[in-house]
C-alpha positions as CSV (number, residue, x, y, z in Angstrom):
1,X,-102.0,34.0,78.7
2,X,-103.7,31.5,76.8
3,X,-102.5,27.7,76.7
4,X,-101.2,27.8,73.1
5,X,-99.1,30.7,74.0
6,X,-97.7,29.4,77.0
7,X,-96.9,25.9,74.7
8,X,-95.2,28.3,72.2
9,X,-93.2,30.0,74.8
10,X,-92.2,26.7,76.3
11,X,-91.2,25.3,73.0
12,X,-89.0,28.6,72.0
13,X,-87.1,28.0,75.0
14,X,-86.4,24.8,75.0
15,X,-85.2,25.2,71.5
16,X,-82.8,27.8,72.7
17,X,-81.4,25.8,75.1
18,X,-80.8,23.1,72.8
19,X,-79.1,25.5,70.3
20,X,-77.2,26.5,72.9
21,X,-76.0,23.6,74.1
22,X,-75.2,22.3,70.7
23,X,-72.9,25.6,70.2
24,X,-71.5,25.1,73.5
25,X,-70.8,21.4,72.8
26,X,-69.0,22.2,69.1
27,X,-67.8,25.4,70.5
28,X,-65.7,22.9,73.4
29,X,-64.7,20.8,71.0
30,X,-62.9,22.9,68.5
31,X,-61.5,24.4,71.5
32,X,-60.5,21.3,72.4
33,X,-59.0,20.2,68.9
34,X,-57.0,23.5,68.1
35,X,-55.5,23.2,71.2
36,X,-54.6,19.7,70.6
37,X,-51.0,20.1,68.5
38,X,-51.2,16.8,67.0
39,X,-55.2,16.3,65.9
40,X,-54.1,16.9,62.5
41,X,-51.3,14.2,63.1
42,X,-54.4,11.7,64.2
43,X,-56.8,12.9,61.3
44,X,-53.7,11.7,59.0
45,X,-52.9,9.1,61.3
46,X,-57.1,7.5,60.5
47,X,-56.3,8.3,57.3
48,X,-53.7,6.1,56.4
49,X,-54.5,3.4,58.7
50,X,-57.7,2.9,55.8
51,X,-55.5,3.0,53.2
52,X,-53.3,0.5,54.8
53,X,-55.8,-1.7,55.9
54,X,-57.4,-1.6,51.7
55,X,-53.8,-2.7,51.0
56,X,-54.1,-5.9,53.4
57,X,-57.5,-6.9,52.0
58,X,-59.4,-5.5,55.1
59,X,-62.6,-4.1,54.2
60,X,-65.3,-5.0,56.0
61,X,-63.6,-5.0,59.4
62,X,-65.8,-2.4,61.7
63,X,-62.5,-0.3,63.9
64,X,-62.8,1.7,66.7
65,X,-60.6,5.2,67.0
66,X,-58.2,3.6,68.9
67,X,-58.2,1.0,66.4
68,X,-57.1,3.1,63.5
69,X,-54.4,4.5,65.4
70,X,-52.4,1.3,65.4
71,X,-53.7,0.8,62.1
72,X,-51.2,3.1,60.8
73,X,-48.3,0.9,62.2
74,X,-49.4,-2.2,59.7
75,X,-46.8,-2.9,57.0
76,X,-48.0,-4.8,54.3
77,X,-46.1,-7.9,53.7
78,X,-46.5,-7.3,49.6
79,X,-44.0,-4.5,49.9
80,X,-41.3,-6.2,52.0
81,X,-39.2,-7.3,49.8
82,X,-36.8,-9.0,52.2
83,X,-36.4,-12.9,51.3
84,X,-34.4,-15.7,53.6
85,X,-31.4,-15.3,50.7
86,X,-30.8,-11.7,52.0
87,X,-29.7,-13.1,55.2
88,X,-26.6,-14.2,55.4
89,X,-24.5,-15.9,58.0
90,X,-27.8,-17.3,59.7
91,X,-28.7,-20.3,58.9
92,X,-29.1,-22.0,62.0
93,X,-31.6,-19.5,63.1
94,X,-33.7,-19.3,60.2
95,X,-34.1,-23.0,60.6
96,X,-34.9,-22.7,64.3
97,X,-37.5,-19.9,63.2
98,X,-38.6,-21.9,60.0
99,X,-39.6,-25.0,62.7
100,X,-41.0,-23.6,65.7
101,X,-42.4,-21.0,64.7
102,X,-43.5,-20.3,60.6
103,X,-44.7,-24.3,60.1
104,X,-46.6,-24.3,63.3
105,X,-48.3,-20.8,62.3
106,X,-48.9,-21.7,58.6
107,X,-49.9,-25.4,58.6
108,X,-52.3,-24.9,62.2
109,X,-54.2,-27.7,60.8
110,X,-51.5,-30.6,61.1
111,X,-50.9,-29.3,64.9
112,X,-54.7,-29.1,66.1
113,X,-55.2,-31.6,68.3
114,X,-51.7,-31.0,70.2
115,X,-50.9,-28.1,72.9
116,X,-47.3,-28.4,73.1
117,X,-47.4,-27.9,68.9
118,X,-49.3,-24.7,69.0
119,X,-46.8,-21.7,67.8
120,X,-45.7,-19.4,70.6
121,X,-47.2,-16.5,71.5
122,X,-43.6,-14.7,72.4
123,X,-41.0,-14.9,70.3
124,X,-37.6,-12.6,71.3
125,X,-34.7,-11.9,68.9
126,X,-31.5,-10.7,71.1
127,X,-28.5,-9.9,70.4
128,X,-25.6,-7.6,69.8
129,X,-26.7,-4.2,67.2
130,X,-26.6,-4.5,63.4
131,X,-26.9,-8.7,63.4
132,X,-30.1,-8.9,61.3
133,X,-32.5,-9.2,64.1
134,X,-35.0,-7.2,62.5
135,X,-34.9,-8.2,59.0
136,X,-35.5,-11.6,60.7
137,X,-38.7,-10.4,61.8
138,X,-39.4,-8.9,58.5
139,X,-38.8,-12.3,56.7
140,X,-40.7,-14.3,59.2
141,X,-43.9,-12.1,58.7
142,X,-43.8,-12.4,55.0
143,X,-42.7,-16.3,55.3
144,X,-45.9,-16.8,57.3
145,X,-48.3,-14.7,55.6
146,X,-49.7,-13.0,58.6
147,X,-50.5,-9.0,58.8
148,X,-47.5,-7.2,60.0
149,X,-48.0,-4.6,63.1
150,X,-44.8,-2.9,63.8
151,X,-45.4,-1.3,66.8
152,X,-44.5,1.9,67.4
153,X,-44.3,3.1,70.9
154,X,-44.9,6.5,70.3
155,X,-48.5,5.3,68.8
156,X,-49.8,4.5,72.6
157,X,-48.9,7.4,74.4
158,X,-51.6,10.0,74.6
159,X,-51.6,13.4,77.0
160,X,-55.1,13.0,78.1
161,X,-55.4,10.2,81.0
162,X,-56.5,6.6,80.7
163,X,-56.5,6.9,77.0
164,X,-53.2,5.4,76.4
165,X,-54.1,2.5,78.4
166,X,-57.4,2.3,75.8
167,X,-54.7,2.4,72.6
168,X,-52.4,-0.4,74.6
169,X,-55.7,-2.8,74.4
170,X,-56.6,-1.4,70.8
171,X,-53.1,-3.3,69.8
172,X,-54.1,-6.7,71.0
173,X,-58.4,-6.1,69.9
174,X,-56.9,-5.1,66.2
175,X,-54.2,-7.9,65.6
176,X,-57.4,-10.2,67.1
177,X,-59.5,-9.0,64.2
178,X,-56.8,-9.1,62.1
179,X,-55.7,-12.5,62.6
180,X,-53.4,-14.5,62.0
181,X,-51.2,-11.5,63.0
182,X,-47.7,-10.5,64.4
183,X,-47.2,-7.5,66.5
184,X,-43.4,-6.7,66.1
185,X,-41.6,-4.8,68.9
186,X,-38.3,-3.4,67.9
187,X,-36.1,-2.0,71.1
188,X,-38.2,-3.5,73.0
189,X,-36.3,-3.1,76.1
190,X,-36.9,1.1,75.5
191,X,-40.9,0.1,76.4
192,X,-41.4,-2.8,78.4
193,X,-37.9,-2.5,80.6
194,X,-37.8,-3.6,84.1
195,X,-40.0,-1.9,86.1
196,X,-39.3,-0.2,89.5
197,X,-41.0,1.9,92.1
198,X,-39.6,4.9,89.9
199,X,-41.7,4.5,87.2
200,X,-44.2,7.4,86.0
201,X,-48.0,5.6,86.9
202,X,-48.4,6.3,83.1
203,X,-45.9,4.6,82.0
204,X,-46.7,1.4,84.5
205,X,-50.2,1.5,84.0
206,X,-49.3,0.8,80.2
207,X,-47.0,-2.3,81.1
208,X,-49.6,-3.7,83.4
209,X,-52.3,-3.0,80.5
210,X,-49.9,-4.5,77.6
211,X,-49.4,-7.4,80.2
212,X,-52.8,-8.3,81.0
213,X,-53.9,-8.3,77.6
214,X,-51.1,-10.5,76.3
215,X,-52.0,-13.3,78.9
216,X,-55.1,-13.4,77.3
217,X,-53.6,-14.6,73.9
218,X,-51.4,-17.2,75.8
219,X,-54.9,-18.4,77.3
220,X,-56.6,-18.7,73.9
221,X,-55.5,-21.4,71.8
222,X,-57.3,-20.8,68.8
223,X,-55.8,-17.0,69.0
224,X,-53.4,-16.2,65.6
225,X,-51.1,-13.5,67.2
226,X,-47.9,-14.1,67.9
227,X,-45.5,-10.8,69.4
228,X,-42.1,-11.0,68.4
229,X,-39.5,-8.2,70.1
230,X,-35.7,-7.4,69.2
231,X,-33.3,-6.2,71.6
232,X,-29.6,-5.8,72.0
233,X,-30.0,-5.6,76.1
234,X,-32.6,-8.8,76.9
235,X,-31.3,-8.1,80.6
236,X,-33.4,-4.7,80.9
237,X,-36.6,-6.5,80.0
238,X,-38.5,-6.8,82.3
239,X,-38.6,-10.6,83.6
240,X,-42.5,-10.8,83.5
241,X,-42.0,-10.5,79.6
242,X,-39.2,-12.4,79.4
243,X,-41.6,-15.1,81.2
244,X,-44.1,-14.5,77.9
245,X,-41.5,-15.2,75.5
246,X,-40.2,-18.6,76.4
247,X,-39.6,-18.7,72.4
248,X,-35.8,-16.9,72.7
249,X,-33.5,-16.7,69.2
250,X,-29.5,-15.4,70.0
251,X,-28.2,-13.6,66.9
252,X,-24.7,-13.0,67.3
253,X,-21.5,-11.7,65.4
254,X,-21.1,-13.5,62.4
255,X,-18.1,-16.0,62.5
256,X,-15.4,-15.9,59.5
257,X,-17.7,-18.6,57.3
258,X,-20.9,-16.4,57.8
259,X,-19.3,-13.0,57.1
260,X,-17.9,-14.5,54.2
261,X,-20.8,-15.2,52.8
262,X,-22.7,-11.9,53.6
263,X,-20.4,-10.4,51.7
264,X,-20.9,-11.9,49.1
265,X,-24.5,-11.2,49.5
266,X,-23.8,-7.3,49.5
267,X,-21.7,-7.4,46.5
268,X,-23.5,-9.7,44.3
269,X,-25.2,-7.2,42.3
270,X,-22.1,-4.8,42.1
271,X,-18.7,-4.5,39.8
272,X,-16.3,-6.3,41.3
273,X,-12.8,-7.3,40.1
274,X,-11.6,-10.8,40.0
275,X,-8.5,-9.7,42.4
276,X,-11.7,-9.8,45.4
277,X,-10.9,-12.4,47.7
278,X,-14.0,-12.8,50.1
279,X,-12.4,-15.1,52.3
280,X,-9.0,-13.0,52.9
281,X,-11.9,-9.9,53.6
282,X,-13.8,-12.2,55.7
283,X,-10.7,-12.8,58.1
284,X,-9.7,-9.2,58.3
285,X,-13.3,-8.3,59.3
286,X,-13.4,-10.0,63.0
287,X,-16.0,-8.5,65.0
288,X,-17.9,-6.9,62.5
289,X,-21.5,-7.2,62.6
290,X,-23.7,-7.2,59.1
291,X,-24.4,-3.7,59.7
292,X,-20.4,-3.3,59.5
293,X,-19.9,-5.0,56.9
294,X,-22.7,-3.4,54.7
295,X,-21.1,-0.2,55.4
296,X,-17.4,-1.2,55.1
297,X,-18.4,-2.5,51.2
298,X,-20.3,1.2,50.9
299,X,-17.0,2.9,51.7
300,X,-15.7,0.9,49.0
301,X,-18.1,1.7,46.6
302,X,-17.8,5.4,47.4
303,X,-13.8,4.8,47.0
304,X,-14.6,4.1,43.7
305,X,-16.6,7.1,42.8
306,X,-14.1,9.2,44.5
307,X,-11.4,8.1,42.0
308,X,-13.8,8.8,38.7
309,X,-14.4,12.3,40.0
310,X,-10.8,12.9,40.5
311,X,-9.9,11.1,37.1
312,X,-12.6,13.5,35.2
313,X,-11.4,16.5,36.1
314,X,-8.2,15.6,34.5
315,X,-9.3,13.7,31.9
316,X,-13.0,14.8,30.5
317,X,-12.9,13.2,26.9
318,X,-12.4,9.7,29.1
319,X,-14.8,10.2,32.0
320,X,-17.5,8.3,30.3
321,X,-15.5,5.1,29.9
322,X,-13.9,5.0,33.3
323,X,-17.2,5.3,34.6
324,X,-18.2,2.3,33.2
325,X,-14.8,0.6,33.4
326,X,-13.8,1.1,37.2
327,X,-14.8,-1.6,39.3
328,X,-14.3,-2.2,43.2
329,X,-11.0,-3.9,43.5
330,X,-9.1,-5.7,46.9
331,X,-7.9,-2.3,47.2
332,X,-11.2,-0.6,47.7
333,X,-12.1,-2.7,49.7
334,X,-9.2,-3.3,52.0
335,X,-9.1,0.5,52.2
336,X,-12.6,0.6,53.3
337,X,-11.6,-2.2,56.4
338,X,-9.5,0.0,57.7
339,X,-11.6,2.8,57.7
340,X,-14.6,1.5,59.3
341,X,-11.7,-0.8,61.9
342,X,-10.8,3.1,62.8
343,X,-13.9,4.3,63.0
344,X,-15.1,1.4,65.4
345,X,-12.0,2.0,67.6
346,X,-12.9,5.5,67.9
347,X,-16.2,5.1,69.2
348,X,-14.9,2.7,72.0
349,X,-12.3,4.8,73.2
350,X,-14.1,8.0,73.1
351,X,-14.4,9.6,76.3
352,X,-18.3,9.7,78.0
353,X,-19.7,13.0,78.6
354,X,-19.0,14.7,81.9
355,X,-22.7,15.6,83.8
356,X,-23.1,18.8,85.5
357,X,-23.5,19.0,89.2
């Protein structure tokens, strides 16, 4: 066999091997992907996180996989539309926020040469459910300008090993290009809770990962992140997070003054009769948190309705004027306190569920 031929052979069956092994490598990997049950998810996932991040002004940012995946938790601060007048019955803590943390985060310039001035890298909003503890965060981030991350949990947790710890530093590389950013942590109690020696090494690996990484932003003073967390149970964080929040905002049940006046926040932009006394609702709504007292003026509302669609059926040649005519009275309203005062009762007395054996 002559040289040439044996070079030919040679050459034939390398490229064999290197067809195969290109067949066997795509071959794996659609394997791989239809087996996967959420690679579409994640393809749709990349996909928003660039439309997202064209939204936010971020074009020429270079993002890793990981990267894109918490990319699709950014909210962009142009559509929340929620101001420091939709909050009522706060006023002392928007101050305390406006101080310590938005003018130190927005005017950094004015605070440069001073440590104890910089803003703080942990900020935690506690308190009982349904007091405005998120829509505090949301009117912070649009206050200060910064590009919004709210964290979803579910976004770091991945079935293949070591990768979720790779999406739990993606948070903190992406708000670091993003900067100045805010990485918002809603429950946060339901991820970074106390840990114990019954703790899956998953699961730990990510606190220890989320951990590590945040000390490095406490470290770095010309970093512009800042994590901010709401909970309704700040005694099942874990203390070592509690420890990198010293920045701690209690929003509680609004008093008679405050729920007074987030009532009238809720119903400025509805029919109301003049017979409305907001202060006389105010005292018969002790206890009630915003949340309450949102849905207490929706039962109202609905009150209303109900009473058209009644008065229609009997009356058709009228409907269309007591449509327009009906407004939410005292009545309604009163009517609607004692609805949601029942249905609050309820809930506490109900009786817990009995485990099996």
């Amino acid at each position: 066999m002559s040289r040439q031929e044996v070079t030919v052979k040679l050459l034939s069956t390398l490229l064999g091997l290197a067809t195969s092994c290109a067949i066997t490598y795509f071959g794996v990997r659609w394997l791989v992907n239809a087996m996967d049950p959420t690679h579409r998810e994640k393809k749709a996932a990349r996909k928003k996180a660039e439309e997202l991040l064209r939204q936010v002004g971020v074009e020429d940012v270079k993002l890793s996989d990981y990267e894109l995946c918490i990319a699709a938790n950014i909210v962009d601060t142009l559509t929340i539309n929620m101001t420091w007048d939709d909050i009522g019955g706060l006023d002392s803590v928007i101050e305390e926020i406006k101080e310590s943390v938005i003018l130190p985060f927005r005017e950094r310039q004015l605070f440069s040469d001073s440590v104890l001035l910089q803003p703080p890298k942990g900020v935690l909003l506690y308190g009982p459910p349904g007091c405005g503890k998120t829509m505090l965060a949301k009117a912070t981030a649009k206050a200060t300008g910064a590009k919004f991350i709210n964290l979803q949990v579910s976004s770091l947790v991945d079935k293949w090993y070591g990768e979720s710890q790779k999406r739990a530093e993606a948070v903190f590389s992406l708000a670091m290009k993003l900067q100045p950013t805010i990485i918002f942590i809603d429950e946060i109690d339901s991820f970074l809770r106390s840990r114990s020696s019954n703790d899956h090494e998953a699961t730990a690996m990510i606190k220890t990962q989320f951990m590590s990484f945040w000390d490095g932003l406490i470290t770095d003073p010309k970093c512009h992140v800042m994590i901010m967390g709401a909970t309704n149970r700040p005694k099942d964080v874990d203390a070592a997070i509690l420890r990198r929040m010293p920045c701690m905002f209690h929003v509680g049940l609004p008093g008679k003054a405050q729920r007074e006046k987030i009532l009238k926040i809720i119903m400025q932009k509805e029919k109301i009769g003049d017979d409305v006394n907001f202060s006389q609702l105010a005292e018969a709504t002790e206890e009630f948190s915003g949340s309450d007292l949102r849905e207490t003026c929706r039962i109202a509302a609905i009150n209303r309705i109900r009473e058209y669609l009644v008065s229609r059926e009997n009356s058709v040649d009228q409907s269309h004027r007591q449509a327009e005519d009906r407004q939410i009275t005292m009545s309604d309203l009163t009517l609607a306190v004692g609805k949601m005062r029942q249905t609050k009762l309820s809930a506490i007395r109900a009786p817990m569920p009995i485990e099996a054996d």
